[in-house]
Wavefront OBJ file of the C-alpha trace (Angstrom):
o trace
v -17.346 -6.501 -52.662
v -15.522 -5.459 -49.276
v -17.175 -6.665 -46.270
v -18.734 -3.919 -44.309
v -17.539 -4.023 -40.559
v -19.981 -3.578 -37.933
v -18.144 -2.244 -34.915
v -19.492 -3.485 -31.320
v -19.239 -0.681 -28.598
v -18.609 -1.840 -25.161
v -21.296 -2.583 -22.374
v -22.796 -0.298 -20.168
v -21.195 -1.015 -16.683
v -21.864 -0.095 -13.197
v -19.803 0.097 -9.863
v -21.473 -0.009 -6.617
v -19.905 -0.437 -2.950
v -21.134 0.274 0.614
v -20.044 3.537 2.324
v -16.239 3.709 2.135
v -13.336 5.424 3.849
v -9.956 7.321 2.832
v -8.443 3.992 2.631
v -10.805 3.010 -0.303
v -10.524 5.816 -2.415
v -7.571 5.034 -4.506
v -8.008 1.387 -5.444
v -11.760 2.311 -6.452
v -10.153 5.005 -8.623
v -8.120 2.585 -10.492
v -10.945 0.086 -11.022
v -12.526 3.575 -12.446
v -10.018 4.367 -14.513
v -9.616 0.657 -15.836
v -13.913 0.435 -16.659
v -13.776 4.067 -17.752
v -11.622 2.781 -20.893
v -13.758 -0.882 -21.244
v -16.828 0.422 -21.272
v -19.499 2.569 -23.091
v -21.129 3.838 -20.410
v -19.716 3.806 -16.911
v -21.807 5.014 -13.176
v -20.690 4.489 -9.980
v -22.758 4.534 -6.530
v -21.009 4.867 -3.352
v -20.761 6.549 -0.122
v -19.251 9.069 2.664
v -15.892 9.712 1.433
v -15.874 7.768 -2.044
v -18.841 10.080 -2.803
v -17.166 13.101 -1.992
v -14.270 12.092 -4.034
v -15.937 11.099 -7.125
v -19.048 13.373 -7.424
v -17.552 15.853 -9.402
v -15.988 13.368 -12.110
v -16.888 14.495 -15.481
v -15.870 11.111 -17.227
v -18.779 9.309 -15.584
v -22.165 9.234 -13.388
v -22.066 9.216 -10.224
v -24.659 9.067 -7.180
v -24.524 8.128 -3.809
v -24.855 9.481 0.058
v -22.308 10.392 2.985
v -24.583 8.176 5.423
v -24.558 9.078 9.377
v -21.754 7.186 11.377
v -23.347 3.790 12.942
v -23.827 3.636 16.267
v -22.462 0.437 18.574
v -25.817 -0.647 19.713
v -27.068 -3.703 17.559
v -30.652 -1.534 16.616
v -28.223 1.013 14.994
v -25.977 -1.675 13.169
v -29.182 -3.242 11.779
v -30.410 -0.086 10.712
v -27.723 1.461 9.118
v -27.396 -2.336 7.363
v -30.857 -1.989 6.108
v -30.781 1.841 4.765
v -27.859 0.997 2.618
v -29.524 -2.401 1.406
v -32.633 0.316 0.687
v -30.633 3.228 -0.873
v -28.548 0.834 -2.770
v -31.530 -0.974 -4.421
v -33.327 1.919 -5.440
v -30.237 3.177 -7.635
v -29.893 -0.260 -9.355
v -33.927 0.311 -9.966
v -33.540 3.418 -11.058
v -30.561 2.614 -13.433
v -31.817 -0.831 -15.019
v -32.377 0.815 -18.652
v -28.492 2.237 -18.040
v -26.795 -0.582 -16.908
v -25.670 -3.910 -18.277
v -23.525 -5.093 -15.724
v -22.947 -4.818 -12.355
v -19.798 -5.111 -10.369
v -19.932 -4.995 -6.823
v -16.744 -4.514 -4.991
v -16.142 -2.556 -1.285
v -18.648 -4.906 0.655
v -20.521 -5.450 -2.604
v -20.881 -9.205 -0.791
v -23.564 -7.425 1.663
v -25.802 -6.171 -0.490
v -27.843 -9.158 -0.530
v -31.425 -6.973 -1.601
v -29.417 -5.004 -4.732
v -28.236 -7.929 -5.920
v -31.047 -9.805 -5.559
v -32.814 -7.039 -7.901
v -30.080 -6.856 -10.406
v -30.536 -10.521 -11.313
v -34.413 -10.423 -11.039
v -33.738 -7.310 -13.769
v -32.010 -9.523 -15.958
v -28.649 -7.756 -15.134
v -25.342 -9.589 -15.582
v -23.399 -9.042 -11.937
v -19.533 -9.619 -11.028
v -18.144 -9.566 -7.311
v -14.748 -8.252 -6.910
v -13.329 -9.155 -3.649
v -10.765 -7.327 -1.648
v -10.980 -9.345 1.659
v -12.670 -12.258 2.344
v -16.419 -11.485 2.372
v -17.270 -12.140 5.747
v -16.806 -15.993 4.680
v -14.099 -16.438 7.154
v -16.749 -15.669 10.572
v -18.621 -18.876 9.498
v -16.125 -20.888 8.482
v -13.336 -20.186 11.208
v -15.071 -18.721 14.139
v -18.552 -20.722 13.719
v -20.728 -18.288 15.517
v -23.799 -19.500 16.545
v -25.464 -16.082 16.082
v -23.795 -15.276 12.755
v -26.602 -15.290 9.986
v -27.928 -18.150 8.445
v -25.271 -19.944 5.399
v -27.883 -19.174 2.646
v -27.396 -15.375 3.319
v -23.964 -15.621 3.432
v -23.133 -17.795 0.649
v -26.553 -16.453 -1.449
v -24.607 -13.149 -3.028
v -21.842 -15.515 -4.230
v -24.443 -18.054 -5.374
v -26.085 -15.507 -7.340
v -23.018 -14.032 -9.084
v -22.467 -14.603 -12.393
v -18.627 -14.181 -11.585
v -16.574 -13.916 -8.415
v -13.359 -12.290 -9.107
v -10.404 -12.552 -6.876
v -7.085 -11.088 -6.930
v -5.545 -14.641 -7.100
v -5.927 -17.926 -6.859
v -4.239 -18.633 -3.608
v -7.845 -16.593 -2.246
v -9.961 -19.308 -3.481
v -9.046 -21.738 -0.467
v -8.182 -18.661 1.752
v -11.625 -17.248 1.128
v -13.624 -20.839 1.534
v -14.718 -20.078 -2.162
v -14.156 -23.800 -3.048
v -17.797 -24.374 -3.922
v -18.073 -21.563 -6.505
v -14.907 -22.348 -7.894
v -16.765 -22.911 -11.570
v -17.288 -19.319 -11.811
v -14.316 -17.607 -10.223
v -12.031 -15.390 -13.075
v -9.250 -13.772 -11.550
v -8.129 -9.538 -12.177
v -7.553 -7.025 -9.930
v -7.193 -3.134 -10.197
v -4.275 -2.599 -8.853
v -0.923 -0.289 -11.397
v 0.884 1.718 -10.898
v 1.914 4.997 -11.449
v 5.776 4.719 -12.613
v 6.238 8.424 -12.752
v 5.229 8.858 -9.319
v 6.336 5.915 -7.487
v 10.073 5.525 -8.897
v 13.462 5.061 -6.890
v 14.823 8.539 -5.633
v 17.531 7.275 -2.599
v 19.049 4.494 -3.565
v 18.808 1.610 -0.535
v 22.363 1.691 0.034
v 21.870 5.264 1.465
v 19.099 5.046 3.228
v 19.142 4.860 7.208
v 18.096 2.158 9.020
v 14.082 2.545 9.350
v 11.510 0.008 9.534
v 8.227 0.879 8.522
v 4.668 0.160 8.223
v 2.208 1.914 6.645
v -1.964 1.028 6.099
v -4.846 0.749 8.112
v -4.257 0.477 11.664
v -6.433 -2.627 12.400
v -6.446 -5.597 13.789
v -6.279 -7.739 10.652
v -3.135 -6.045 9.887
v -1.433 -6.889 12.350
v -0.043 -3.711 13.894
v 0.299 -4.391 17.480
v 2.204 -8.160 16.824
v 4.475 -5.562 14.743
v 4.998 -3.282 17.492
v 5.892 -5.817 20.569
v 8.245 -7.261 17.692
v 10.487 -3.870 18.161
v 12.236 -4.031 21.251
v 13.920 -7.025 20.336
v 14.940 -5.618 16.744
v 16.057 -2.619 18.186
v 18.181 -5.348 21.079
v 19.715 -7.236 17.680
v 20.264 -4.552 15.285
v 21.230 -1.273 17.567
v 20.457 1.924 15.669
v 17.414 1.365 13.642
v 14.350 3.520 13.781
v 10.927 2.760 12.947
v 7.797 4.331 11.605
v 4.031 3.800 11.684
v 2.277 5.074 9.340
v -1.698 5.456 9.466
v -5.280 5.689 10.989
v -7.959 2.945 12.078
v -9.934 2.089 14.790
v -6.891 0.250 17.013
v -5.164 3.612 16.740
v -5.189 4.260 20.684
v -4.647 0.918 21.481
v -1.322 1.219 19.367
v -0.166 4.175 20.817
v -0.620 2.723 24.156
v 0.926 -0.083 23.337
v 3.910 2.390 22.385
v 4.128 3.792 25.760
v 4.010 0.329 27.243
v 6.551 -0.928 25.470
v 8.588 2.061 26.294
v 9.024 2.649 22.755
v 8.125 6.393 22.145
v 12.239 7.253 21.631
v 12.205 4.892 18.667
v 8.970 5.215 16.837
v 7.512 7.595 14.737
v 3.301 7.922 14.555
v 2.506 9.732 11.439
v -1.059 9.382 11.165
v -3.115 9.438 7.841
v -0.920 9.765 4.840
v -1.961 10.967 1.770
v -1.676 8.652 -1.226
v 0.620 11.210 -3.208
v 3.093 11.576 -0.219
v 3.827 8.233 0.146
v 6.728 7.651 -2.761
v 8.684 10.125 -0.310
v 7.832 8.384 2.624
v 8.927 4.800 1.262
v 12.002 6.163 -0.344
v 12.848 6.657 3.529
v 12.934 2.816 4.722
v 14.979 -0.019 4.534
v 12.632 -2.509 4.996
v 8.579 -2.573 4.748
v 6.946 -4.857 7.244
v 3.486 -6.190 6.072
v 2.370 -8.263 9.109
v -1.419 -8.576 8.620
v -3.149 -11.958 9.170
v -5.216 -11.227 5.718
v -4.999 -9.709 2.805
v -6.420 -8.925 -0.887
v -3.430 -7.648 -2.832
v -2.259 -4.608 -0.797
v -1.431 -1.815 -2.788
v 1.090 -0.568 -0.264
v 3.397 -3.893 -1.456
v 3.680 -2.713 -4.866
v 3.933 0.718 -4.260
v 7.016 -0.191 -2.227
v 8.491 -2.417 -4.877
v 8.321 0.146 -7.215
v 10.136 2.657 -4.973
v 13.150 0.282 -4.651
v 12.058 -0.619 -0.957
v 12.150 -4.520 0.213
v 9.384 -5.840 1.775
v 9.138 -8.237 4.498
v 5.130 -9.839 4.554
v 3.061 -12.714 5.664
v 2.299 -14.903 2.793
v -1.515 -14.066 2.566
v -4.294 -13.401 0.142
v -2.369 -12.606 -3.107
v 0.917 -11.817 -1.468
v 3.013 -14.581 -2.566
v 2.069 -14.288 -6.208
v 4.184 -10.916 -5.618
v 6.911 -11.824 -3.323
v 9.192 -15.123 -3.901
v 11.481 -15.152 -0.686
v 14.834 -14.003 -0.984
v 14.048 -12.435 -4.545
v 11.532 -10.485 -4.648
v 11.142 -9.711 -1.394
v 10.931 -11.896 2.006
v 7.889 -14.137 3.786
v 7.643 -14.850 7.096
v 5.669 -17.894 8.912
v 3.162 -15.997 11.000
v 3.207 -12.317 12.183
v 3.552 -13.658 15.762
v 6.322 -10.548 17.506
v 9.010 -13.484 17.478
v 8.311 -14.231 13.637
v 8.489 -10.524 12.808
v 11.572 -9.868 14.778
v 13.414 -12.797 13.284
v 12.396 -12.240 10.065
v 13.490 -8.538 10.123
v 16.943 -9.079 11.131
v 16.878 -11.563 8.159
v 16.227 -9.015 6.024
v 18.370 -6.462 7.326
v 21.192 -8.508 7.258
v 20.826 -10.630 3.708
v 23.891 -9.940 1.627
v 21.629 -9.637 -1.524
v 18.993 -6.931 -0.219
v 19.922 -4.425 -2.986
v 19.612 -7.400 -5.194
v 15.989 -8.598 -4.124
v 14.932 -4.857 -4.269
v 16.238 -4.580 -7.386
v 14.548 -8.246 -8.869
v 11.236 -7.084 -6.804
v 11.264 -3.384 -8.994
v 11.897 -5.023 -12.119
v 9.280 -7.752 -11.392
v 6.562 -4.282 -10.740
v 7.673 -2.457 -13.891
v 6.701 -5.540 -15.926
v 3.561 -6.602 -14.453
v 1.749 -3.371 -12.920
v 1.368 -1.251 -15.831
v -2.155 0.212 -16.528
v -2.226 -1.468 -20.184
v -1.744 -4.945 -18.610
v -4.289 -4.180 -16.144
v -6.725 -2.921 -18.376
v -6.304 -5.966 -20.535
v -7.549 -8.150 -18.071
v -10.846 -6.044 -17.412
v -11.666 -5.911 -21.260
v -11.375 -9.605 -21.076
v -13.466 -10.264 -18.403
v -16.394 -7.410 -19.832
v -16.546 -9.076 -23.246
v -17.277 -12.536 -21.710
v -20.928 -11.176 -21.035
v -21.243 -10.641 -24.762
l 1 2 3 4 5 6 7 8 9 10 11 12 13 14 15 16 17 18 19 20 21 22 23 24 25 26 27 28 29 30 31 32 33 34 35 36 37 38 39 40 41 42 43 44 45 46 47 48 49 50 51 52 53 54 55 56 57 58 59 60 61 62 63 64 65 66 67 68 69 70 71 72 73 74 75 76 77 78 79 80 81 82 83 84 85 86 87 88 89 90 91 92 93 94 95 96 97 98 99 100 101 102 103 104 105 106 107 108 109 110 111 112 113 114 115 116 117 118 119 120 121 122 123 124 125 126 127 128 129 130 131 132 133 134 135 136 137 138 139 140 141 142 143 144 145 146 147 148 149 150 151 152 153 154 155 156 157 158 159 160 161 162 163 164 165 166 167 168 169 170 171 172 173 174 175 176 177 178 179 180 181 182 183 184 185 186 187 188 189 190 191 192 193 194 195 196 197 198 199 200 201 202 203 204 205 206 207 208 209 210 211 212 213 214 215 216 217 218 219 220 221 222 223 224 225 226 227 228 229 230 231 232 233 234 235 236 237 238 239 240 241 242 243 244 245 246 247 248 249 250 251 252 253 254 255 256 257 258 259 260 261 262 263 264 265 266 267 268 269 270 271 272 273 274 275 276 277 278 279 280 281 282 283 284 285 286 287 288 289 290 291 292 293 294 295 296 297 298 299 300 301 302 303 304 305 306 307 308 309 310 311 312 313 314 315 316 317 318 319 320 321 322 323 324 325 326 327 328 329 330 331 332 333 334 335 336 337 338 339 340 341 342 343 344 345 346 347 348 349 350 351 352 353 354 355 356 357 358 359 360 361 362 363 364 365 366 367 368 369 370 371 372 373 374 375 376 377 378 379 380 381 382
């Protein structure tokens, strides 16, 4: 007699970040896309502009709330802190005959009262980290006022898993002591008929860009004072910032300071689809930030034939090996950046190490590989 089959369907997942900006949109799209083909059931709660975004989304349910902008005073911070700890809970309350797991990710690490209720529900819960959680302002700074280490450590003590984009994060992120329960995925592929190679590097002019959040942990304004003395060295490059953040005016200021504005171009915001035309414009992508997740920007370049020049943070050097799949500095002090730039520009094999970094991209950032790594990580709670 042939043995019947009983298929099993996949769990019933939920997303669920704080408030997010422009600059979240498109990575919490992928992880969307990824869940939306792991899962049997998918939601999503989020805010301001990822709720704008993703309200309309037939392929699954979605709530949330564009929430006022916080003021500067501490009453206001706290505030705003506690309506999104309130709004937040009452949609994992309201869901907890929907959901089977949830995954926090975009500041999922301060929503101490949702998470707190998902596990008193019985709920499964997984936090994805992009940066480092706020872990590094106790362990580094050691604020006296910061809150207590039970709060802090108490979302990632609570977790059923923490994952990270690699394992370099785990020391990086002071995530030693959870280290039993830390998987490792990310969201990031890419689109290969989008971001493809259309100028080859060879004829390409000389510009050095950046492009992401203007902020202070990226390391924007050590990547600015770095340009006089490239321009000194290499005579006739250009360079380009790309971008919008809150050290914006500082960096234009900066600019003007340095008496720069001849040889740098601001853009401003750039959408996510206009940026294959923008890399295909640079020699050279400088990454300077101080920390990182896995940027998408890197990959994006890779995949557009464009080396990139970064500081070997968060999950960076799983991606770049220096001199072949790109180039790491020390620090993103201005001297680093500036000597590491002329490296670059100068290296007899940079067509080579773009060429090594693309083919490294094509065979790693596909959506099925991606994907793969999600289904393995939902089917653990089974």
């Amino acid at each position: 007699m042939e043995k019947k089959v009983t298929r099993v369907n996949p769990l019933r997942v939920g997303v669920v970040t704080v408030p997010i900006g422009k600059s979240g949109i498109y990575p919490l799209s992928n992880l969307m896309n990824i869940l939306f083909h792991n899962s049997e059931k998918l939601f999503l709660f989020t805010g301001n502009n990822g709720y704008s975004f993703f309200k309309s989304d037939p392929r699954f349910m979605v709530d949330g709330k564009i929430y006022p902008k916080k003021g500067q005073s501490p009453v206001s911070r706290i505030l705003h802190y506690i309506w999104i700890q309130i709004s937040t809970t009452l949609y994992v309350l309201r869901r907890r005959n929907d959901v089977d797991i949830w995954i926090f990710f975009f500041g999922g690490y301060r929503l101490h009262l949702p998470i707190f209720f998902s596990k008193l529900l019985g709920k499964k819960v997984i936090l994805l980290l992009a940066d480092s959680g706020g872990r590094h302002l106790w362990y580094e700074r050691g604020i006296v006022t910061a809150p207590p280490k039970m709060m802090i450590d108490f979302p990632y003590a609570y977790a059923d898993y923490i994952v990270l984009y690699s394992p370099y994060l785990i020391t990086e992120f002071h995530l030693e002591p959870f280290r039993e329960k830390i998987l490792f995925a990310h969201e990031h592929f890419i689109n290969f008929g989008q971001f493809k190679i259309t100028s080859s590097l060879r004829n390409r002019s000389p510009i050095i860009g950046f492009i992401g959040r203007i902020s202070e942990e990226k390391g924007v304004k050590n990547f600015v004072r770095a340009l006089r003395h490239i321009h000194a060295v290499c005579g006739d490059v250009q360079f380009f910032i790309g971008g919008d953040g809150p050290q914006i005016d500082e960096v234009k200021s900066l600019i003007k300071e340095e008496n720069l504005e001849g040889l740098v171009e601001l853009s401003g915001w750039i959408a996510h689809d206009n940026l294959p035309a923008y890399l295909n414009q640079f020699r050279l992508l400088v990454v300077p930030s101080y920390t990182e997740g896995l940027p998408n920007i890197v990959l994006e370049a890779m995949a557009c034939g464009t080396p990139v020049l970064a500081t070997p943070v968060g999950g960076i050097p799983d991606i770049i090996e220096d001199g072949k799949t790109g180039f790491l500095m020390e620090t993103n002090s201005p001297e680093c950046i500036a000597k590491n730039v002329v490296r670059a520009l100068r290296s007899p094999d940079l067509e080579r190490t773009a060429d090594t970094a693309w083919q490294f991209i094509q065979n790693n950032y596909s959506f099925d590989q991606t994907s793969r790594q999600w289904k393995s990580i939902i089917h653990n709670f089974r």
